[in-house]
C-alpha positions in Angstrom: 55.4 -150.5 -162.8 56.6 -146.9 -163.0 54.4 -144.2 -161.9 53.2 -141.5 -164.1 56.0 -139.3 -163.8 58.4 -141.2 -165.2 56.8 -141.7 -168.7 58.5 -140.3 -171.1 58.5 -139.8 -175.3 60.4 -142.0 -177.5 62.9 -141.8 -180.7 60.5 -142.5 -183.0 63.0 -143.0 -185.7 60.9 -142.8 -189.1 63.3 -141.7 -191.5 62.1 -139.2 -194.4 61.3 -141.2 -197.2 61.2 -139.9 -200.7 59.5 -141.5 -203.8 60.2 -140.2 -207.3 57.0 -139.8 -209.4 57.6 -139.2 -213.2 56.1 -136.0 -214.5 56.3 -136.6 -218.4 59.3 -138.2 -220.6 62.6 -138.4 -219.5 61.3 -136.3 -216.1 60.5 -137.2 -212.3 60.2 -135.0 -209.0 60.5 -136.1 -206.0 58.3 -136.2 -203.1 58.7 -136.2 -199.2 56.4 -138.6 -197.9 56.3 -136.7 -194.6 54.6 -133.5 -196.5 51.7 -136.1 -196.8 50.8 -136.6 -192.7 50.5 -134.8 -189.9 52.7 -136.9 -188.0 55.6 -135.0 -186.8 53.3 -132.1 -185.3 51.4 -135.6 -182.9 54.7 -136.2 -182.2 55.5 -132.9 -181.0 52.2 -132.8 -179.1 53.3 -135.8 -177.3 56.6 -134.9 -176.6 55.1 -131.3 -175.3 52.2 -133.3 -173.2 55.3 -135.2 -171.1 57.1 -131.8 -170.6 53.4 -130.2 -169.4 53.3 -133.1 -167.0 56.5 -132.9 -165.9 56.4 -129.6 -164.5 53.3 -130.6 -161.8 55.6 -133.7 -160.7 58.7 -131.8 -160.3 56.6 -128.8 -158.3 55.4 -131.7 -156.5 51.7 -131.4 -157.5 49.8 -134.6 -159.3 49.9 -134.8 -162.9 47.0 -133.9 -164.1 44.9 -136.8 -165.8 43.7 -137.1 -169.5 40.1 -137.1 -169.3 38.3 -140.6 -169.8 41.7 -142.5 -170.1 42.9 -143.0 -166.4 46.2 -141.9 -167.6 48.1 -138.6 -166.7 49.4 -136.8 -169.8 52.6 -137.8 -169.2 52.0 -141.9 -169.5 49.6 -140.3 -172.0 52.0 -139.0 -174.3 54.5 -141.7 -174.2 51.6 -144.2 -175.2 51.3 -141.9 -178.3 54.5 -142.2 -179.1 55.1 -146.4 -178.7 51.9 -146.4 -180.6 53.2 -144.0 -183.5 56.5 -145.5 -183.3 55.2 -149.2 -183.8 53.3 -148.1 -186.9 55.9 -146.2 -188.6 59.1 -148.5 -188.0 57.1 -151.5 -189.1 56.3 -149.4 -192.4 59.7 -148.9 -192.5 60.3 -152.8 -192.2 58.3 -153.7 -195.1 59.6 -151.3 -197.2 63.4 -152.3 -196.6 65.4 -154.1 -198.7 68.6 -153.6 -196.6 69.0 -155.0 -193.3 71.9 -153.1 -191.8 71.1 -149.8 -193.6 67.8 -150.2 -191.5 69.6 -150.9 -188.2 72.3 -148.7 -188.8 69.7 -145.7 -189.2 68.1 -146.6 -186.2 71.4 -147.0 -184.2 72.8 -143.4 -185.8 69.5 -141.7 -184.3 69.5 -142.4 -181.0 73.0 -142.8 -180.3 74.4 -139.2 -180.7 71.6 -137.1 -179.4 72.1 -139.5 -176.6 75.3 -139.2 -175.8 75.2 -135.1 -176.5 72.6 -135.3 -173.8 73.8 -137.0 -170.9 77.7 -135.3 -171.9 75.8 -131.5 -171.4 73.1 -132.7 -168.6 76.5 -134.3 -166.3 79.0 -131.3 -167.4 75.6 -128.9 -166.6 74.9 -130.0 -163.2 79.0 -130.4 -162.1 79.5 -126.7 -162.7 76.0 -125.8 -161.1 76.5 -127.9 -158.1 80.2 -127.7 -158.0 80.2 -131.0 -157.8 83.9 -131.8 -158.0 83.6 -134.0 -155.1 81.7 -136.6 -157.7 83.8 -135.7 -160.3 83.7 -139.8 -161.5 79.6 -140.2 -160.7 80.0 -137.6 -163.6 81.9 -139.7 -165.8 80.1 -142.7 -164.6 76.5 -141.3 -165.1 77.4 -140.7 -168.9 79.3 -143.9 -169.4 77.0 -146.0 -167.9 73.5 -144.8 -169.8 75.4 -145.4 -172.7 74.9 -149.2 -171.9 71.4 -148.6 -170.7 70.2 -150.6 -173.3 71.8 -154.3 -171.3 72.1 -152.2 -167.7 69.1 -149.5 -167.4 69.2 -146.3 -167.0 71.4 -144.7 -164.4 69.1 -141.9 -162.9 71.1 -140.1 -159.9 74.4 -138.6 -159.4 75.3 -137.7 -155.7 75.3 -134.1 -155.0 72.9 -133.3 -157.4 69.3 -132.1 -157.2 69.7 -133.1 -153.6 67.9 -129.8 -152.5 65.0 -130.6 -155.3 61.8 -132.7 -154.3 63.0 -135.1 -157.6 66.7 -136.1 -157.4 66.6 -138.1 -160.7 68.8 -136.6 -163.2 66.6 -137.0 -166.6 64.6 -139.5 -165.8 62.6 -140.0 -169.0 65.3 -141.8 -170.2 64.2 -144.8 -168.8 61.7 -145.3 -171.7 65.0 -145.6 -174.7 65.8 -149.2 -173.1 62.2 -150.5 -173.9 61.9 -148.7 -177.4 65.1 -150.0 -178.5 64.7 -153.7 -177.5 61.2 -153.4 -179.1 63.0 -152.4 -182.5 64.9 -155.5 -182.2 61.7 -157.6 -181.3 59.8 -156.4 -184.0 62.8 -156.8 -186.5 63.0 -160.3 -185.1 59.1 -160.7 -185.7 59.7 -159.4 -189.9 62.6 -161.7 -190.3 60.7 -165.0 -188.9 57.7 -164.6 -190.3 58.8 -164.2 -193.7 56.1 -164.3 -196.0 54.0 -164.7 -192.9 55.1 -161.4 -191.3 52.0 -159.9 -191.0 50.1 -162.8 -189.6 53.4 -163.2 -186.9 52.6 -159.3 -186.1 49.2 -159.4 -185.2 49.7 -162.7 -182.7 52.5 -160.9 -181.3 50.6 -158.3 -180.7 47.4 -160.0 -179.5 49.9 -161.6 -177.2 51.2 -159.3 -175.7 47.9 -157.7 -175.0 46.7 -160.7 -173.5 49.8 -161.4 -171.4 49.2 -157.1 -170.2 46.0 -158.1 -169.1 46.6 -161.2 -166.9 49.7 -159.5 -165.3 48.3 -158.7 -162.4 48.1 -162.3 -161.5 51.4 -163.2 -161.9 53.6 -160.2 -160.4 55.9 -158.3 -161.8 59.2 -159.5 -162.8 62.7 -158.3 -164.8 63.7 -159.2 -167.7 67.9 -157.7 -168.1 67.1 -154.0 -168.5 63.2 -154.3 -168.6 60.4 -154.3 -166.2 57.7 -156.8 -167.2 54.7 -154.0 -166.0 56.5 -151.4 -168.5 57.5 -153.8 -171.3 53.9 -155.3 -171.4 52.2 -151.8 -171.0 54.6 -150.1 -174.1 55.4 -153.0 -175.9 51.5 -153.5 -176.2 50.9 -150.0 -177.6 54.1 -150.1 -180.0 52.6 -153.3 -181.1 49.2 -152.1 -181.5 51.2 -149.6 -184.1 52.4 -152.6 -185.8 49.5 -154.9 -186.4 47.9 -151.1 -188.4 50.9 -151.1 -190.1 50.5 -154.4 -191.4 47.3 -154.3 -192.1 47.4 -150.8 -193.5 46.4 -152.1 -197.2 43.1 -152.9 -195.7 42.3 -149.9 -193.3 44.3 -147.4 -195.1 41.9 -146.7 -197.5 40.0 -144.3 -195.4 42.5 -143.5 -192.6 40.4 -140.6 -191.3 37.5 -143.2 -190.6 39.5 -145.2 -188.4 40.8 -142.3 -186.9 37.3 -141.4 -185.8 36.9 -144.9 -185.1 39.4 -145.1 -182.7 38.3 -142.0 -180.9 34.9 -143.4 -180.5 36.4 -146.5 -179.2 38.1 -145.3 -176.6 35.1 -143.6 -175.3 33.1 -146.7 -175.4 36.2 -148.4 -173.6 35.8 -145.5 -170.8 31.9 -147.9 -170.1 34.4 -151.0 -169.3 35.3 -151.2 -165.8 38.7 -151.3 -165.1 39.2 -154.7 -163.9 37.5 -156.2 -166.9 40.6 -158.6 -168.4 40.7 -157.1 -172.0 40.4 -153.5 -171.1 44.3 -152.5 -171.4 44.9 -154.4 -174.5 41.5 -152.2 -175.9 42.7 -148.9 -174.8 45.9 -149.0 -176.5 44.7 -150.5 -180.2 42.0 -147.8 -179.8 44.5 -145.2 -179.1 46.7 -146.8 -181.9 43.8 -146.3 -184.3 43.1 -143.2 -183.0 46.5 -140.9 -183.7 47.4 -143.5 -186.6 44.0 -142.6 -188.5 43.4 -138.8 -187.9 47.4 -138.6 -188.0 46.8 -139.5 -192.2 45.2 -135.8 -192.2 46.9 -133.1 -193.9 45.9 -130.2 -191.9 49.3 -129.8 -190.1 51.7 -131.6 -192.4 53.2 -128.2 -193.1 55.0 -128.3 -189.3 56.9 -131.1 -191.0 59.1 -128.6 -193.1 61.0 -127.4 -189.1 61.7 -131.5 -189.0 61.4 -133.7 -186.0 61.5 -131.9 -182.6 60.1 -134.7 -180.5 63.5 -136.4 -179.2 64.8 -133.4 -178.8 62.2 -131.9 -176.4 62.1 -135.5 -174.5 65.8 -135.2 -173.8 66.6 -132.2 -173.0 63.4 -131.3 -171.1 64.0 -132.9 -168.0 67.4 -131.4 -167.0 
C-alpha cells in the first residue's frame, strides 16, 4: 500500500449534462444540471486538500492528518474524489443510451490533459536540469505513462530532482491507472447486470468492502498495473459512490439528510477500533454519503460557472 503522500485526485469525468424543460407552447430552455450541486467546488476542495498535503511531504515534514479519520488530507482527498467519481459516472451509466459516446468521453478527458502534462513536466525539467544527458528518459518518461494504464506509472527520470528530498517526477499520477480500470469495471458491472444493474452494484461493492477488510490476512499482491492494497482501498470508495447512485431514487429524496447522516456516521465509526473487520468498508460508504449528500446543496453551485478545475490542479500541482 502507498503511503499518504502519494494519493492523489482523480478525473472525475462527469460530463455537463443539459435537460430541456418546456416553458409554454412551442418553447423550452435549457438547464445545466451542474448549476443544481455544489459538486465541482468538493471537487476542487479535494483537489486543493492533496496539493496542501503535498507541500509538508515534499518539505519533508508529515502530512498533517484529518481529524477523526486516520487519514492525512492527501489520502483524504483522493477518497473524496473515487467516492464522488463512483457516484457520478454510474449516474452517467444509467442515463446512457450510447455505449461508445460514453467511453469515448471518458477516453477524450483524460487522454489530452495527460499527455499535455507529462509533454510540459519532461520538456520543463530537461531545460531546468539541463538534462541532455537523458535526453531519451525524456522521451521515455512521456511515452511510457501514456501506457500507464497496462504498465503503471513511470515516476523518475535520471537527473532530475536528484538534489530534492522527493525524486518522483509527478507522482499523483499513480492514482489515473486505478480510476480508469474502475470505469471499465463498473461499465462491465451496468452491462452484466442488465435489468439487475443495481442489485450487481451493490454486491460489487459489498465485495469489495469485504475483501478490503480481510486483506490484511492475505498480503498484498499485483494485479497488471494495480496494487491489490490500492485497488481494494479506492475501488471500495468509488464503489461506495456507485451503490448511492443506484440507489439514489430512494435516498435522493432528502440528499441533505444523508449528508448529515454520513457525517454523523463517520464520527460514530471514529468509536470502532481500528482492527475491528468492517471498519474500512464503513468509513468509506460514510464518507460516500457524506460529500454525495451535503454535495446536493446549492450553496456553492455558483463556482460551477469557472468549470472543472480539479484535474487540472492534480496534474499540474506536483511538478
Amino acid at each position: 500500500m502507498r503511503d499518504g503522500h502519494d494519493a492523489g485526485a482523480g478525473a472525475d469525468l462527469e460530463p455537463v449534462v443539459t435537460i430541456e424543460r418546456r416553458r409554454g407552447p412551442g418553447q423550452r430552455t435549457t438547464v445545466n444540471q451542474r448549476a443544481d450541486n455544489s459538486y465541482d467546488f468538493v471537487r476542487f476542495c479535494a483537489a486543493s486538500a492533496v496539493l496542501f498535503s503535498h507541500h509538508f511531504d515534499l518539505a519533508g515534514r508529515s502530512e498533517p492528518q484529518v481529524p477523526g479519520l486516520g487519514w492525512d488530507f492527501g489520502e483524504f482527498g483522493v477518497a473524496v474524489f473515487f467516492c464522488l467519481s463512483g457516484f457520478l459516472i454510474c449516474r452517467s451509466l444509467q442515463r446512457s443510451t450510447d455505449w461508445a459516446e460514453f467511453a469515448a468521453a471518458r477516453i477524450l478527458r483524460i487522454f489530452p490533459n495527460l499527455a499535455f502534462v507529462l509533454v510540459v513536466t519532461s520538456l520543463a525539467t530537461l531545460v531546468w536540469y539541463r538534462n541532455g544527458s537523458h535526453l531519451s528518459a525524456h522521451v521515455d518518461y512521456v511515452s511510457d505513462n501514456l501506457m500507464m494504464f497496462v504498465k503503471g506509472a513511470t515516476l523518475a527520470i535520471p537527473g532530475v530532482f536528484t538534489d530534492t528530498l522527493r525524486a518522483a517526477v509527478n507522482e499523483p499520477l499513480w492514482t489515473l491507472p486505478y480510476e480508469l480500470w474502475l470505469y471499465v469495471a463498473l461499465f462491465a458491472l451496468v452491462l452484466a447486470g442488465a435489468r439487475h444493474r443495481g442489485a450487481a452494484v451493490l454486491l460489487a461493492a459489498a465485495g469489495i468492502g469485504l475483501a478490503w477488510s480481510l486483506s490484511p490476512r492475505f498480503g498484498e499482491f499485483q494485479i497488471g498495473p494495480l496494487e491489490s492494497a490500492d485497488l481494494l482501498r479506492l475501488g471500495s470508495c468509488f464503489l461506495a459512490g456507485a451503490a448511492l447512485a443506484v440507489s439514489w431514487p430512494l435516498l435522493g429524496r432528502r440528499p441533505l439528510a444523508l449528508g448529515a447522516a454520513g457525517l454523523a456516521a463517520i464520527v460514530l465509526v471514529n468509536l470502532v477500533p481500528d482492527d475491528v473487520t468492517v471498519r474500512p468498508p464503513l468509513v468509506a460508504g460514510a464518507l460516500a454519503a457524506a460529500i454525495i449528500g451535503l454535495g446536493q446543496a446549492r450553496a456553492m453551485s455558483w463556482f460551477s460557472r469557472g468549470g472543472d478545475a480539479s484535474y487540472g490542479i492534480y496534474v499540474f500541482a506536483w511538478p
